[in-house]
C-alpha positions in Angstrom: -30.0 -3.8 49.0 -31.4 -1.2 51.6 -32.7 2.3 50.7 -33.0 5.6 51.8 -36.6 6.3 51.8 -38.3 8.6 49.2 -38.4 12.1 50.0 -42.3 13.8 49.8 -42.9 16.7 50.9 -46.0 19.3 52.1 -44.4 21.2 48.7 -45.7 18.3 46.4 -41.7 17.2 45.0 -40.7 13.6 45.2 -37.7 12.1 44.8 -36.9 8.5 43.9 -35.2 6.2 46.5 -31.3 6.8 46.8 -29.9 3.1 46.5 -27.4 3.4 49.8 -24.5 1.6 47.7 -24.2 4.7 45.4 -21.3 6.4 45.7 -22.6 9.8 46.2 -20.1 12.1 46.0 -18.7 10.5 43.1 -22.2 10.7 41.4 -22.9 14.4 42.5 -19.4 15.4 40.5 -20.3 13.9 37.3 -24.2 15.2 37.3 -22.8 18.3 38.0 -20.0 18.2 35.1 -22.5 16.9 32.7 -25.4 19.7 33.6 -22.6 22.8 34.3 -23.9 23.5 37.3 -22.1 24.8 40.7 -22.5 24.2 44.8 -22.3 26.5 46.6 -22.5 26.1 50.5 -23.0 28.2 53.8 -20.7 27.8 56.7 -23.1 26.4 58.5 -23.6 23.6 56.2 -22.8 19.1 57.3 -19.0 18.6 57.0 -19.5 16.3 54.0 -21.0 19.4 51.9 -18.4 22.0 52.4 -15.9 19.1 51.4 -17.4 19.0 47.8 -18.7 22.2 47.6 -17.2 24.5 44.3 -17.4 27.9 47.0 -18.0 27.9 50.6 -18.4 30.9 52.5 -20.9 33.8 54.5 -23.8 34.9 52.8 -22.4 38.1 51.2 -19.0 35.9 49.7 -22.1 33.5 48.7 -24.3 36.3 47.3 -20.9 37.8 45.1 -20.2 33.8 43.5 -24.0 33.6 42.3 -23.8 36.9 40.5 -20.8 36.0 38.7 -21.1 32.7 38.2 -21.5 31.2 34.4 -23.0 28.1 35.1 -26.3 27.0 34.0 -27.6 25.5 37.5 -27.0 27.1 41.2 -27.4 24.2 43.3 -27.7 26.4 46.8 -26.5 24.1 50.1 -27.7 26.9 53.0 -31.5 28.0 53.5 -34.4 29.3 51.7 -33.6 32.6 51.5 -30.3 32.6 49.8 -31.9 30.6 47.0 -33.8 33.3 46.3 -31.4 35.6 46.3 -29.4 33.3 44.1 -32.2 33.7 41.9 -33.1 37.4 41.6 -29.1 38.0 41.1 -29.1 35.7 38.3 -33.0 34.8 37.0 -31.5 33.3 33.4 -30.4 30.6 35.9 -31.9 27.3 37.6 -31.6 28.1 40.9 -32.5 24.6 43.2 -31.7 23.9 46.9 -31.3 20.1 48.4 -34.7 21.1 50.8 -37.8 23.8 50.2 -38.0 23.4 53.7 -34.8 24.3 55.0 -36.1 27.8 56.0 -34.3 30.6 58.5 -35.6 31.9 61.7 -34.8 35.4 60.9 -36.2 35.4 57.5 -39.8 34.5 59.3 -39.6 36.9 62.0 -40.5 39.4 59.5 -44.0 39.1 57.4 -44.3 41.5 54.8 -47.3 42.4 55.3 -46.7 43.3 58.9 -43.4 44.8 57.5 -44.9 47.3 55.1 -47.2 48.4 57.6 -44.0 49.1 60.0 -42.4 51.0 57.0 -45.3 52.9 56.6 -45.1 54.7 59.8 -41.4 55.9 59.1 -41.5 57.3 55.4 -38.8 59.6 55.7 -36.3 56.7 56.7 -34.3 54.4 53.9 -34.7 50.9 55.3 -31.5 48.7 55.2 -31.8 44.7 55.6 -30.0 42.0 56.9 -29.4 39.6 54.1 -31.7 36.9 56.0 -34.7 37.9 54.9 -37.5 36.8 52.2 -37.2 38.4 48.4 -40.6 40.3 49.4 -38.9 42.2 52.2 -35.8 42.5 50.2 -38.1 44.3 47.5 -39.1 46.8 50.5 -36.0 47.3 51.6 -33.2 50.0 49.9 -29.9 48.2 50.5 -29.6 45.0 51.4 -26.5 44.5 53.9 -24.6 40.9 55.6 -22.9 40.6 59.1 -20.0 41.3 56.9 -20.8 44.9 55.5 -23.6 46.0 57.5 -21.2 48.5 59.1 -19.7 50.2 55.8 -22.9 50.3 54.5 -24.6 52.7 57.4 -21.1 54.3 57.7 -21.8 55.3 53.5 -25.2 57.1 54.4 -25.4 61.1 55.5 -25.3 60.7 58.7 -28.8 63.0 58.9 -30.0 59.7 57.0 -32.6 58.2 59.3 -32.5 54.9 59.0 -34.6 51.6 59.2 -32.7 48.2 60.5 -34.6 44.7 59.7 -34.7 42.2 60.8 -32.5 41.9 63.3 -32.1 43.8 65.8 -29.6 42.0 67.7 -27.2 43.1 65.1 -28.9 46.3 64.0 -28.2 47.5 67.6 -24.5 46.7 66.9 -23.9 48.7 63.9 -25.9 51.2 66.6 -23.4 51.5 68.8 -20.3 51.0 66.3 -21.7 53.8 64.3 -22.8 55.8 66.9 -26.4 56.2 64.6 -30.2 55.8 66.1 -32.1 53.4 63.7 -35.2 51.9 64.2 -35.3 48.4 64.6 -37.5 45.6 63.7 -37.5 43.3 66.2 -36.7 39.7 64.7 -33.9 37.7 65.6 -32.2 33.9 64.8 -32.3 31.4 66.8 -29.2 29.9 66.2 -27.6 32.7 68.2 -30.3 34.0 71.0 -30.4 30.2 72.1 -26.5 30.5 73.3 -27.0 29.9 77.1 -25.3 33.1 78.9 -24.7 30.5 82.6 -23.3 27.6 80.4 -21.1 30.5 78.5 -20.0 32.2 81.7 -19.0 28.2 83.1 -17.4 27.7 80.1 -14.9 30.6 80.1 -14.2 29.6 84.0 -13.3 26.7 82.7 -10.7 28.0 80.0 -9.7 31.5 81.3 -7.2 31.5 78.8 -9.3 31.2 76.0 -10.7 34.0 73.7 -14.3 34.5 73.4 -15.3 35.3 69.6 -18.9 36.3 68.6 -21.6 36.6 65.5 -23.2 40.0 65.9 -26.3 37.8 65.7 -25.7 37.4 69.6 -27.4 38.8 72.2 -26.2 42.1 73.4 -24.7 41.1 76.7 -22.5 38.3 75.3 -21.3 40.5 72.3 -20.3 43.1 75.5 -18.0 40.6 77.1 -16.7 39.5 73.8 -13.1 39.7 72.9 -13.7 40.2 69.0 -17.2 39.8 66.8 -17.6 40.0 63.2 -19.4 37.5 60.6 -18.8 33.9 59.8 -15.9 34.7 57.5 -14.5 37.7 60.1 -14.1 35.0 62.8 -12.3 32.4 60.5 -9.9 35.4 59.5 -9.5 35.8 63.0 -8.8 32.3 64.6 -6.5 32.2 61.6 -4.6 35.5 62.4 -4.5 35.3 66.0 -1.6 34.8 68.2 -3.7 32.9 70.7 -4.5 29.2 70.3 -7.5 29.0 72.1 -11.5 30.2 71.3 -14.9 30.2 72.6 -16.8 30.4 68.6 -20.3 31.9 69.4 -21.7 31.1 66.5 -23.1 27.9 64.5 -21.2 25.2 65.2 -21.0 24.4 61.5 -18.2 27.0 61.1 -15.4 24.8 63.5 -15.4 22.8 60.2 -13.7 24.9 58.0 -11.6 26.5 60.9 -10.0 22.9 61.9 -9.0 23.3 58.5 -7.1 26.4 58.8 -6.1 26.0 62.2 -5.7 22.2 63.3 -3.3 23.0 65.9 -5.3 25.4 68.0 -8.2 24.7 70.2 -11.9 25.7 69.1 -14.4 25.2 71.7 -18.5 25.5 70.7 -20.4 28.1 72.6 -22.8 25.8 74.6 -26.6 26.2 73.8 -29.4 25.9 76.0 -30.8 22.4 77.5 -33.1 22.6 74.5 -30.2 22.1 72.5 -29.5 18.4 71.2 -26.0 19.2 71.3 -23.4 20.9 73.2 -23.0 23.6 70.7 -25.3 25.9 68.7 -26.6 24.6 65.6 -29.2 25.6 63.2 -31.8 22.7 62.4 -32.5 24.6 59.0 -28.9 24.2 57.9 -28.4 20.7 59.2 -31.8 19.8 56.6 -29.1 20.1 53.9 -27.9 16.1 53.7 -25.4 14.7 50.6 -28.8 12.5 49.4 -30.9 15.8 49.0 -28.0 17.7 46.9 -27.9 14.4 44.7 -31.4 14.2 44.3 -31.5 18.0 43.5 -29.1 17.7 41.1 -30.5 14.3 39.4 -33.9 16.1 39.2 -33.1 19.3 39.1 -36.0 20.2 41.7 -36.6 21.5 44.3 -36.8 24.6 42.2 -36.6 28.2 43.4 -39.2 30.9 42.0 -39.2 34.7 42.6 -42.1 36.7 40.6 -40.8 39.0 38.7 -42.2 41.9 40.1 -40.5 40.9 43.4 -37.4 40.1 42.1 -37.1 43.1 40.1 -37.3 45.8 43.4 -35.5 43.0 45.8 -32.6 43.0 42.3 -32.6 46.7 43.0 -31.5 46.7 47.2 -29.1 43.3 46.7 -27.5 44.9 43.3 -26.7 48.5 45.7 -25.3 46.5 48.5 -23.5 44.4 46.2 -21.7 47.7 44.5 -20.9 49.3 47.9 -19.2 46.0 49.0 -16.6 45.9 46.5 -13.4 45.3 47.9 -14.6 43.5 50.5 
């Protein structure tokens, strides 16, 4: 009998070998009847996770199910960062995620350190983040916002409100120019979405002229221009599933086409192409991709890894994610 090796890590957990004739989906059902716990999952997420998952969906959809879940264990299938958020919404709860080192671009493009020193210098501006960021700079911020809400959020505001945008400003300069308001920007963006190749794009719509090209306002400015619709993960899925048209260009992670199959198998969903970089043809996030069926057994069986917020930390970051979460109702 082969084995899938042991998983160590630089944070110190380990994980007993996962014996390759367990049936793992069938074991990760019963663990997590028997310890009430939930999955949830990002968009972005392997195939074979969203299947099983109890709620798929965009990180503000994500952020609503672990506030108002009642189970006892959050087992979170995305990236660091929305662990943590699991946990400061609900810190009576274990909180784990299937890798500590499934991390987010965004989230590190914005130390807060380096942060609070930018903050410093505007301290008559309310400072509104981007969901993908760490607790810390969640606890500096005022309202937390997603791809989803970013735009009702600044629209809420006096418009005499000057504003700070973190951390990125891909999309902060979107909500710009929807709103019409002048925010400074920190300038921090995913890679996911800046790595979409603009001459492999432009190719790829000669190609199918009669396709529509639909974007994540985490794109770069000059493909958002030329796009026929943007909006967030679960915007674009609403979309392709609206839509007269049967055929799209999906700028985004490739992991969404999953769930979209789903709800449109009969139309034609084509990858935005990434750079030669790439390993693919599409755009994928290497974070996401860390999350495998073994890791969200093994989390589950040992209930590690585990996420931690301080307190102090997750009392101010409660504060921005609770605001954003109130001004999003009905969303």
């Amino acid at each position: 009998m082969t084995t899938i090796e042991a998983q160590v890590n630089r944070y110190g957990y380990v994980t007993e070998a996962v014996a390759d004739d367990i049936d793992l989906v069938a074991e990760i059902n019963r663990l997590k009847k028997e310890k009430n716990a939930v999955i949830l999952a990002h968009y972005y997420v392997n195939e074979d996770i969203q299947d099983l998952a109890d709620y798929i969906g965009d990180s503000l959809g994500l952020s609503q199910q672990a506030a108002a879940t009642d189970a006892d264990m959050i087992v979170f299938c995305g990236v660091h960062f929305m662990g943590e958020t699991a946990k400061v919404l609900s810190p009576q709860k274990k909180v784990v995620i299937p890798d500590l080192n499934a991390g987010c671009s965004l989230a590190d493009s914005a130390p807060a350190d380096k942060f609070a020193a930018f903050k410093a210098q505007y301290p008559d501006h309310i400072v509104i983040s981007y969901i993908n960021c760490s607790a810390e700079i969640k606890a500096l911020t005022d309202i937390v916002c997603t791809s989803s809400n970013a735009l009702q959020i600044v629209e809420s505001l006096p418009k005499d409100q000057k504003i700070i945008f973190a951390p990125d400003a891909n999309l902060g300069r979107y909500v710009a120019h929807k709103t019409g308001r002048e925010m400074v920007l920190w300038d921090g963006a995913c890679i996911v979405h800046i790595d979409i190749s603009r001459e492999k794009l432009a190719q790829l719509r000669e190609e199918h002229p009669d396709a529509l090209l639909i974007a994540h306002p985490e794109c770069k400015e000059d493909i958002l221009k030329q796009a026929d619709f943007v909006s967030s993960t679960t915007g674009l899925l609403k979309f392709v599933k609206d839509s007269p048209h049967d055929k799209f260009i999906v700028a985004t992670e490739a992991g969404i086409l999953h769930k979209m199959k789903q709800s449109v198998p009969d139309k034609k969903l084509i990858p935005a192409p990434g750079s030669d970089n790439n390993t693919c043809a599409c755009s994928e996030c290497p974070y996401m991709k860390m999350n495998t069926l073994e890791k969200v057994y093994n989390a589950l069986l040992y209930e590690q890894p585990e996420i931690f917020v301080p307190e102090d930390i997750r009392l101010k970051a409660y504060d921005s994610v609770a605001r954003m979460l109130e001004l999003s109702k009905g969303i």
